[in-house]
C-alpha positions in Angstrom: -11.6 24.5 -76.8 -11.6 25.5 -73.4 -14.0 23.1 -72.3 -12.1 20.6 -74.1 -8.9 21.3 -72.3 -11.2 20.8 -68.8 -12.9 17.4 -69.7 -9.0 16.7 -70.6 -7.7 17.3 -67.6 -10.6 15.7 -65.4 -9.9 12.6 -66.9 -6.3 12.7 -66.2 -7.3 13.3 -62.9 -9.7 10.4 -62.5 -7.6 8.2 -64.6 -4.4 8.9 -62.0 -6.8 8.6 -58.8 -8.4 5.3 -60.0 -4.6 3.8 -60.7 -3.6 5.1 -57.0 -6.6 3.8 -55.5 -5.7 0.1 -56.9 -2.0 0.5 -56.1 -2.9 1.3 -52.6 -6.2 -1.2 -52.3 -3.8 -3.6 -51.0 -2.1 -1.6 -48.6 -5.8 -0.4 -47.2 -7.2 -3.8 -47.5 -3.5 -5.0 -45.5 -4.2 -2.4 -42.7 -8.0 -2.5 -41.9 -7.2 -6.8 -41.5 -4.3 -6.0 -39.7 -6.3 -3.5 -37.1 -9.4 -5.4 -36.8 -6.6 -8.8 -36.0 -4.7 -6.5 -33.2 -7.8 -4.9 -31.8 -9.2 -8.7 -31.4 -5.6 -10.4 -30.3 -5.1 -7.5 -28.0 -8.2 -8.2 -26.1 -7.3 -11.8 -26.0 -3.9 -11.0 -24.6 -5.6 -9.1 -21.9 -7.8 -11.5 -20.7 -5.5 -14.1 -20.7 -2.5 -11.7 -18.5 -5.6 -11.0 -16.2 -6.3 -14.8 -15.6 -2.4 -15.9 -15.3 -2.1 -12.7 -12.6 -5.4 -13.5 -10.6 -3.9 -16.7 -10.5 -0.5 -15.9 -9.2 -2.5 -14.1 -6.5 -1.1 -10.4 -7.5 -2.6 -7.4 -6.0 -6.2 -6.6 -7.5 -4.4 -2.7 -7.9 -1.7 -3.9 -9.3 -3.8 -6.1 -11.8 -5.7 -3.6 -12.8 -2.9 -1.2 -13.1 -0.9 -3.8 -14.8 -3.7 -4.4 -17.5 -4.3 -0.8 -18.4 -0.6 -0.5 -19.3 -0.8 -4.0 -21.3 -3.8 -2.9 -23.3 -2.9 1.4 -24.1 1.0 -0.3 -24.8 -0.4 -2.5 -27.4 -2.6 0.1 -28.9 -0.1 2.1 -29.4 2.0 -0.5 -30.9 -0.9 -1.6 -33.1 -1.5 2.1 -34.3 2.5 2.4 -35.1 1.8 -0.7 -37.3 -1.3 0.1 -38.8 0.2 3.6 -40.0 3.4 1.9 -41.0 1.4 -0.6 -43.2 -0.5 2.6 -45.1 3.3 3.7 -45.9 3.3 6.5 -43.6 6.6 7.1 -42.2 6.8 6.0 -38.7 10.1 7.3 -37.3 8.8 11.0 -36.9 5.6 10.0 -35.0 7.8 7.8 -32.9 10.2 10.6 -32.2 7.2 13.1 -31.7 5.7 10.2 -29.1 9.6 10.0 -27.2 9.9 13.9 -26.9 6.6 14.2 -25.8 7.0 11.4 -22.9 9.9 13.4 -21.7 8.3 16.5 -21.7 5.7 15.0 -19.1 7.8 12.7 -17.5 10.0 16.2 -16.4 7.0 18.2 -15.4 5.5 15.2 -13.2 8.5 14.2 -11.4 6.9 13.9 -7.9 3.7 12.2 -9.3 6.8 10.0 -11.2 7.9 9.5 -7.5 4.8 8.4 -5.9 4.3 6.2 -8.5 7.1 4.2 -8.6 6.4 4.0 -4.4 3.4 3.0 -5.3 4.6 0.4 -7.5 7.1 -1.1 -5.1 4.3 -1.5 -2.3 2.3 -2.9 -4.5 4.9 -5.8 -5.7 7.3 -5.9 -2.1 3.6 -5.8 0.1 5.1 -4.1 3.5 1.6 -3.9 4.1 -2.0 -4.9 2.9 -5.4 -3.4 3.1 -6.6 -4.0 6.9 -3.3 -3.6 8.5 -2.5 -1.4 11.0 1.0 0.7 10.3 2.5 3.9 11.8 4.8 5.8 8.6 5.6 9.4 7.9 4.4 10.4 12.0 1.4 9.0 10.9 -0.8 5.7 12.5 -3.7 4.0 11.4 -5.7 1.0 9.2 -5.2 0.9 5.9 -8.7 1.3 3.9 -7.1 1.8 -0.3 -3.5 1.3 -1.9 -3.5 3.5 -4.6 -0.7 4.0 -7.4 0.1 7.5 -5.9 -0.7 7.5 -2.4 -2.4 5.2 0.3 -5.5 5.8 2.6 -5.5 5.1 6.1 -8.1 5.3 8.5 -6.9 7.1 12.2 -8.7 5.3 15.4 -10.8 8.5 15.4 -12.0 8.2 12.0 -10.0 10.3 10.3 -8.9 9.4 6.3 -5.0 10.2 5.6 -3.4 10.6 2.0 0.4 9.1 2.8 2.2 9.7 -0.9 3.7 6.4 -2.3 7.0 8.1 -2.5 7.4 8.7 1.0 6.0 6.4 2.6 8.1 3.6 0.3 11.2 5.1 1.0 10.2 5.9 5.2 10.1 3.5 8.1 7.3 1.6 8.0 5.6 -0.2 11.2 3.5 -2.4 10.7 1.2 -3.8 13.9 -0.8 -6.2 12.1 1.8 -8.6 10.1 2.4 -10.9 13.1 -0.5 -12.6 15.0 1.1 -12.1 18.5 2.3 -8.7 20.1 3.9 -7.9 23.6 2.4 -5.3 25.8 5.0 -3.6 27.7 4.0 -1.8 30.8 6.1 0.4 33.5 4.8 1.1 36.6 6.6 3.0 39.6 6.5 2.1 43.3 7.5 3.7 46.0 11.3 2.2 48.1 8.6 1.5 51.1 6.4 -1.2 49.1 7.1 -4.5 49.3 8.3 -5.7 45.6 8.0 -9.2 46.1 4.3 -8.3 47.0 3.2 -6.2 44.2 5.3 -8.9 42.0 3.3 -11.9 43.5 -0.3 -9.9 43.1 0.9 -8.8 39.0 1.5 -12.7 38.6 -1.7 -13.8 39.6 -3.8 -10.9 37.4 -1.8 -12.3 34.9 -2.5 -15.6 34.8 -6.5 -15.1 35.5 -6.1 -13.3 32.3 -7.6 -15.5 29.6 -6.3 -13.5 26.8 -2.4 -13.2 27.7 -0.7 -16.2 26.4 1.5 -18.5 28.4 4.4 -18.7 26.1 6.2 -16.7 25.3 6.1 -16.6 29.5 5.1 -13.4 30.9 7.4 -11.3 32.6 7.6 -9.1 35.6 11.1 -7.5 36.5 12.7 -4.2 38.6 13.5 -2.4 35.2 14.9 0.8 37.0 16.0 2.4 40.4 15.3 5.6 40.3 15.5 8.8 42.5 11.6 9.0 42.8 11.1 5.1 42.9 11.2 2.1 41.9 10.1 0.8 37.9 8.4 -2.3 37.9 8.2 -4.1 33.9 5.2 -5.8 32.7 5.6 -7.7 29.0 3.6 -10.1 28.4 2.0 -11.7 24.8 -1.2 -11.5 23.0 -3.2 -12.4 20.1 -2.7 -8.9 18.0 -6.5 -8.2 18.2 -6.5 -8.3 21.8 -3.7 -6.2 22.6 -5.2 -2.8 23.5 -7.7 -4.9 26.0 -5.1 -6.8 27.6 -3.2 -3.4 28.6 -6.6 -2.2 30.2 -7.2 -5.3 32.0 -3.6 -5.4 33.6 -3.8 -1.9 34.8 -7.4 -2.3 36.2 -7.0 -5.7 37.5 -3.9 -4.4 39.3 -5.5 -1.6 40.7 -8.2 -4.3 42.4 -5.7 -6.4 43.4 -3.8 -4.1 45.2 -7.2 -2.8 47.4 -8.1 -6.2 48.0 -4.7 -6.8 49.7 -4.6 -3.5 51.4 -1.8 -1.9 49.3 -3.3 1.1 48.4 -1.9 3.5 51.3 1.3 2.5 50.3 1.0 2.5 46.1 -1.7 5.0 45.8 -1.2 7.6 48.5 1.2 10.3 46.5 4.0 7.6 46.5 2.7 5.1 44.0 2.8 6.3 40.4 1.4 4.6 37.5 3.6 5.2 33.9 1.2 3.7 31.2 4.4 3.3 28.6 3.4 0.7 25.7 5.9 0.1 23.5 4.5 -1.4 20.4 
């Protein structure tokens, strides 16, 4: 009777599991199509956002970046629909998702920060890889933009980590974003030297110069009278990558001038000084 009662029972069982199993066939056979249809449009859509964003010339980190949130957003779009489709409720896992996005989103707030700096450099370009900047008391090239901070590379090969935060919401200098720049030189002479002389001789190292431009014209002015002496200006233009030769070519050219013409007791004798100011 007993083992009556079991074989009774079993084939409730199987009978009730074979009726669920074709009442949900269709909803299985509905959600592997549909997964195996995302998984393949999903890769389409990527490669197609990557083509239309090389072409539009976007940043290759910010294409990359761009694609990875493209391809995990519809993932998780297409797991939310696949799970919806097996008649699993969706709202909770949605809610779980939300809460747990703002429990991280709170404890990364700085990392939140630097991203979004990050972001804005990439998209607004202040600067791109190469340049030279000066931000956060800090100068160099810049080797890698990152999504949370950016390398650059001092003159004495040194590698700096400048957050995206900062250094979006800081002044930014850049050196390299126009082709020409002005060197700007003071030098000090003594009340005794003859300034149409030493104005005459900076002239004429000038224009032997090859690498100073002509326009904008060069300039050489009195700048300021002061108790010690007198400031003499130098600004004149150059190609950017020339820059730092052409402001040891004036000084040194000067400096042979001014012995060829028999200067140097009065410039160089404990009354000429020499203020090496450049203002970039």
């Amino acid at each position: 009777m007993e083992l009556l009662i079991n074989i009774n029972l079993i084939d409730q069982y199987t009978t009730t599991f074979v009726k669920a199993l074709i009442d949900y066939t269709p909803r299985l056979v509905a959600a592997v199509l549909l997964l195996v249809l995302g998984i393949w449009a999903i890769r389409i859509i990527n490669t197609v956002s990557r083509k239309i964003m090389v072409k539009r010339e976007i940043e290759p980190t910010l294409i990359e970046f761009l694609s990875d949130i493209i391809y995990w957003g519809l993932r998780i779009i297409l797991f939310i629909a696949v799970i919806s489709k097996l008649g699993i409720e969706s709202s909770s896992f949605v809610a779980i998702l939300g809460a747990a996005g703002l429990a991280v989103g709170l404890s990364l707030q700085g990392s939140l920060s630097n991203f979004a700096g990050g972001m804005l450099i990439i998209l607004f370009k202040p600067f791109k890889l190469g340049d030279v900047i000066e931000a956060q008391g800090v100068s160099g090239s810049v080797i890698d933009i990152q999504i949370f901070v950016t390398q650059l590379l001092t003159a004495n090969n040194q590698v700096i980590y400048v957050p995206n935060g900062a250094l979006s919401n800081g002044t930014i200098i850049n050196y390299s974003q126009q082709a020409n720049r002005r060197t700007d030189l003071t030098i000090g002479i003594s009340y005794e030297t003859n300034i149409k002389k030493v104005k005459d001789l900076i002239f004429t190292v000038i224009a032997n110069n090859p690498k100073i431009l002509k326009h904008p014209h060069p300039a050489v002015s009195v700048k300021e009278l002061t108790d010690s002496g007198i400031k003499i200006a130098i600004r004149v233009w150059s190609k950017n990558e020339d820059f730092g030769d052409v402001c040891a070519d004036i000084l040194e050219d000067s400096k042979i001038a001014f012995d060829t013409e028999k200067l140097l007791s009065t410039l160089f004798k404990g009354r000429f000084k020499m203020i090496l100011k450049i203002i970039s």
